[in-house]
N, C-alpha and C positions, 0 to 999 in steps of 0.2 A: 597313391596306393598301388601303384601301376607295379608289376613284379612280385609283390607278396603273395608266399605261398598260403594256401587255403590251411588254417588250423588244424583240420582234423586230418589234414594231410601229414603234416607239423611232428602231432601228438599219433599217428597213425593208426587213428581210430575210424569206424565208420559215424557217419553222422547220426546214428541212431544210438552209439553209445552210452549205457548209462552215467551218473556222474561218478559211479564208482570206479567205470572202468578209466572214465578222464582221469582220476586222482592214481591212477595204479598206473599209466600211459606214463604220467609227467614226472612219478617216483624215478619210475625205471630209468626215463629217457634223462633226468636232473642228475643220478648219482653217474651217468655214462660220459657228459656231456659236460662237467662241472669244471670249469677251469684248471682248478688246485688239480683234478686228476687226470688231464689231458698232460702229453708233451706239446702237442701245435696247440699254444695256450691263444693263439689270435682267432685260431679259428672255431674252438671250443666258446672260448666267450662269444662271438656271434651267436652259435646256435647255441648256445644259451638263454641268449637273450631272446631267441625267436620263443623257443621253447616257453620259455618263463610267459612270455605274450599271449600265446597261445591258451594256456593255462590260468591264465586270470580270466580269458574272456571266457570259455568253455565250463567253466567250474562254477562258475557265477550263471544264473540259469537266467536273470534278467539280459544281461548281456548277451548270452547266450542264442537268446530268443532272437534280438536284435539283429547278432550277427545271422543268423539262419536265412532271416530276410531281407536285410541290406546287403551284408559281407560284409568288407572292412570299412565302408563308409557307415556303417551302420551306427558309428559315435557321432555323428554331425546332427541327427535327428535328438538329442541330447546339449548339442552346442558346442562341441569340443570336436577336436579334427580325426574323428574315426578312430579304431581301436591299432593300439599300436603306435600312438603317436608323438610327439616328443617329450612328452608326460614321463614317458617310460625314463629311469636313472637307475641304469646296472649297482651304479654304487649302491644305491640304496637298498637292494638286492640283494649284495654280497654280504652287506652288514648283516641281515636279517639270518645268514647263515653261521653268524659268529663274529664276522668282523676277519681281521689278517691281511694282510698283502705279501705279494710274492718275491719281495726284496724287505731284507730283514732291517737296511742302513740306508741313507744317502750314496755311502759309496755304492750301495751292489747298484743303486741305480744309474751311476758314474758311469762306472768298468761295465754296467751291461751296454752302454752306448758307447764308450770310448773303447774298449779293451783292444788289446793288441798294438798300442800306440801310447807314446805320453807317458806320463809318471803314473804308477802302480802303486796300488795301495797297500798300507802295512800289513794288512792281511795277507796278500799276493805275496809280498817280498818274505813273507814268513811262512809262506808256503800252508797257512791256514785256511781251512775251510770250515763255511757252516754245517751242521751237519743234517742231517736229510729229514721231512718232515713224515711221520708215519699217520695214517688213515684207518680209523676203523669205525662199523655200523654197527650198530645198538636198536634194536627192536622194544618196544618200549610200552606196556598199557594204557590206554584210555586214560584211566583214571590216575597215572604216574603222570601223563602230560597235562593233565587237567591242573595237579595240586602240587608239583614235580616231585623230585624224587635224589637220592644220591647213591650212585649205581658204581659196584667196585668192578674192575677189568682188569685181569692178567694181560699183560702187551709185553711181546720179546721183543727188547731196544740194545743199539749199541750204547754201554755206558765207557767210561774214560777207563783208561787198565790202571788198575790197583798198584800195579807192580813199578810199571815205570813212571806212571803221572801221567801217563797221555805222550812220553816222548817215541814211542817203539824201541826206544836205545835199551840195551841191555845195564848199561852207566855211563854218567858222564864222558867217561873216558873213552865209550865207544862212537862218541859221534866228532866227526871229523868237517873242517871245512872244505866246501866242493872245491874242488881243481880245477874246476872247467869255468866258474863265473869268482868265483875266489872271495863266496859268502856274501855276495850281490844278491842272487837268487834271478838272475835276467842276463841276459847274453845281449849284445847286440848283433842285427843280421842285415846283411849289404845286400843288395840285388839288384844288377845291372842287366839293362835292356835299353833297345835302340834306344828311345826319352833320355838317359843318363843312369843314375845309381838312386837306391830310395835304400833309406834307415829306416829298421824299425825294430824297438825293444820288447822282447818277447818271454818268457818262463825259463830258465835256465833249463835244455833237456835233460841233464843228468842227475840233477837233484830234486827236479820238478817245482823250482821254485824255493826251493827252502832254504837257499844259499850253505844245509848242512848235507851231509851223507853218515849215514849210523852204518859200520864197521860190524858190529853184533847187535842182532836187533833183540828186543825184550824177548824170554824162552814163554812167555805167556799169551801176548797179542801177538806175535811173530812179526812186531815191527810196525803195525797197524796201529798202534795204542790206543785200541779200543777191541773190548771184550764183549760175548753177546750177552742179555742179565734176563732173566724173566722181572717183573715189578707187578707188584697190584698197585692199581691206578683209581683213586677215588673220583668222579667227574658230578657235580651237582647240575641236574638236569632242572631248570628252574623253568613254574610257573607258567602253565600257558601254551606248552612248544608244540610244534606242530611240526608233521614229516615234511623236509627238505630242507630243516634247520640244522646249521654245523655250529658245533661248539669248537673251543679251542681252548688247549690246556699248553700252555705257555713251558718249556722247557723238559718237554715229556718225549722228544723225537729224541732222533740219535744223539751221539754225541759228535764233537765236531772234530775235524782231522786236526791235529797239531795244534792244539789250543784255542782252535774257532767255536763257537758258540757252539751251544743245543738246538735241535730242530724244534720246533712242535708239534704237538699231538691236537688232531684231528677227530671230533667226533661225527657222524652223518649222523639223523635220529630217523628212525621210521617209526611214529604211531601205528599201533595194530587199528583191527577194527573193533568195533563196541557191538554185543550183543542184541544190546535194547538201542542206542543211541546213534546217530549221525551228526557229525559235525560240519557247519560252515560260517566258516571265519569264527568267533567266537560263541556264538550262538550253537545250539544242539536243538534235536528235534525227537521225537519218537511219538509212538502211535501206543493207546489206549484202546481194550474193547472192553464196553460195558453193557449188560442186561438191556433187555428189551425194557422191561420194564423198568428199572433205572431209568432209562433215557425217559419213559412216558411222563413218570410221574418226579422224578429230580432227586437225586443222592449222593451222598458226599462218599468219597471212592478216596482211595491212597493210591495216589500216581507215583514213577518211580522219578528221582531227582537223584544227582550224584552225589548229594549227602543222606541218602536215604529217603524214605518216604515222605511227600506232601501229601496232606488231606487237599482236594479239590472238590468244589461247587460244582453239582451236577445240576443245569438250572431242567424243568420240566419242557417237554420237547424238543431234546435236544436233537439233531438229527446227526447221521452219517456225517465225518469229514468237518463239523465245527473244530476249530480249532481255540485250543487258551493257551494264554502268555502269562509265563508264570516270569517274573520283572527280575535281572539277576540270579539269576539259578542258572545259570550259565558257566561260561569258561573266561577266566580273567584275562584280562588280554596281558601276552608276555613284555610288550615296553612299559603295562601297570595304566593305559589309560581306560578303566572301568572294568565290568564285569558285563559280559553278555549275557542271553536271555534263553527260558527254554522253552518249546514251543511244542504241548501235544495235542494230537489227531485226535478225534474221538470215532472211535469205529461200532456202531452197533449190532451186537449179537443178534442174530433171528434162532431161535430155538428151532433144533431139528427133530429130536425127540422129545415128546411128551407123555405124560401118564395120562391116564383117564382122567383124575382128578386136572391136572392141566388142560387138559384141550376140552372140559367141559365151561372150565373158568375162563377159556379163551371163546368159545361158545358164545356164551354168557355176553362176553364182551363185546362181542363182533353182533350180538343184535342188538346191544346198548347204542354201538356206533351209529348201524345203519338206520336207527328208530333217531338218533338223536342228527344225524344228516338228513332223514327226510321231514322232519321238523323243520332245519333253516330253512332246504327248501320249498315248502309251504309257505315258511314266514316271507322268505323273500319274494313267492308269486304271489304271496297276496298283496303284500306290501308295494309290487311294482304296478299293480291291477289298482291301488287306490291311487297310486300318484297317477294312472294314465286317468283314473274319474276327474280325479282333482284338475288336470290341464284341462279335459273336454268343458269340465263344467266353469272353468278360472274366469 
């Protein structure tokens, strides 16, 4: 554990932060810090990964507790090798945010470790590319991530030009083969230094690859063959979802340069917060206040639940801070394994104003008490005065 930074270091909270501000801390720091939106994608996924560590032990209050008093050994008192441990599978992570990886084919994964060397792929030699993937966040209600929801978005994307098909040529007749690679779409390039000479096969510069050159390019894309489009974008937000989940809408990014694929589209979700309700993990919680006298004497009360009101069982002496579990009345979990539970507070009212008629009937009540308390204890001095007769005399 030697070297790990302190969590709340991590999430740059103080350790007295509430769990709200945890969950606002790891919003912030997930959409900044997310691989898909970094360029230095090695070093984003680390701290992601710290991030992400940080925020399961900290949001979790048992854990939480743990860490407070061990630090990061404080999973071993549990049986397991301290928090953060190799339990932790980024994959499994990324899936939860949609799923995706950042090479679209085998080849990109090829050409991103070979390129600049070797045989080039049909896409390279065609001078095609994928096209770019577009990002956008969605602010979402409670009760939309609860039961989900299907949420339309205008998104401005490159689509393919109408005009030419995607070539940038004005017509066939305007595109011509390169002079400089002679429709290869790669050149070869010698370099000589004291060692000797080294080959290597590179992008054609003048055509960048395309092995063509277009003479008049489209009067519409200006040769790009690709035009900008507004679109409404329909995305079904399913079941369950929770802020720091990415959706992914399959063929909704750009378009691709010269006949390479479409990018995709990107959703972030942020859950607002709820009025009445708190969420953790599937489970919700909220606080109840009921009468004084409620609580004395026991009443059945309509508590609020996310399909509307439940009647609950007020049982007679309830005090401050009981809590009931109402079984399922919770948030389904989004992979569909159950349905979590809800869980409320009971807070009791003390009456601050009363009428004459009230505080006479509280009166009333308050020498009912103290007559009916110095009766036990009577019974019980008497009662201990015979049992000490009883030993003297046993």
């Amino acid at each position: 554990m030697a070297g790990k930074r302190d969590y709340y270091e991590v999430l740059g909270i103080s350790k007295d932060a509430s769990q709200k501000e945890v969950k606002k801390a790891f919003r912030k720091l997930a959409r900044k810090y997310h691989p898909d939106s970094s360029s230095n994608k090695d070093s984003s996924e680390s701290k992601f990964r710290e991030i992400n560590e940080a925020n399961e032990v900290l949001s979790d209050p048992s854990k939480r507790a743990q860490y407070d008093q061990f630090g990061h050994m404080g999973g071993e008192a549990n049986g397991f090798s301290g928090f953060g441990g190799e339990g932790f599978n980024f994959e499994g992570f990324a899936k939860g945010f949609g799923g995706g990886g950042s090479f679209s084919s085998f080849e990109d994964i090829f050409d991103a470790f070979f390129s600049g060397g070797g045989a080039r792929s049909s896409n390279q030699r065609s001078g095609s590319q994928r096209g770019e993937d577009l990002k956008i966040e969605v602010d979402i209600d409670f009760e939309e991530a609860a039961f989900g929801v299907e949420k339309i978005f205008h998104i401005k994307r490159l689509d393919k030009c109408s005009k030419c098909g995607g070539s940038g040529a004005k017509d066939e007749s305007s595109v011509k083969i390169c002079p400089q690679c002679r429709g290869a779409g790669e050149v070869r390039v010698v370099r000589r230094s004291l060692f000797g000479q080294s080959i290597s096969i590179q992008a054609c510069p003048k055509c960048k690859g395309r092995g063509k050159i277009i003479d008049e390019p489209c009067s519409k894309c200006h040769g790009d063959g690709r035009v900008e489009l507004r679109e409404e974008v329909k995305v079904n937000i399913p079941v369950g979802i929770d802020t720091g989940y990415r959706l992914r809408v399959d063929g909704k990014g750009n378009a691709g340069v010269r006949g390479g694929p479409f990018g995709n589209l990107y959703v972030y979700v942020n859950v607002n917060d709820h009025p009445i309700f708190e969420r953790k993990g599937n489970d919700i919680f909220c606080s109840v206040h009921i009468q004084f006298c409620e609580a004395a004497i026991g009443a059945k009360i309509d508590v609020p639940s996310l399909k509307g009101k439940y009647k609950l069982s007020i049982p007679s002496g309830t005090q401050t801070g009981t809590v009931f579990r109402l079984k399922e009345k919770g948030i389904q979990d989004i992979h569909g394994r159950g349905i979590g539970d809800e869980y409320i507070k009971i807070v009791v009212k003390t009456p601050t104003r009363l009428s004459p008629e009230e505080k006479e009937i509280f009166q009333h009540l308050s020498e009912l008490r103290k007559k009916s308390s110095r009766e036990d204890a009577d019974k019980g001095f008497f009662r201990s005065v015979r049992e000490g007769i009883h030993d003297v005399f046993k």
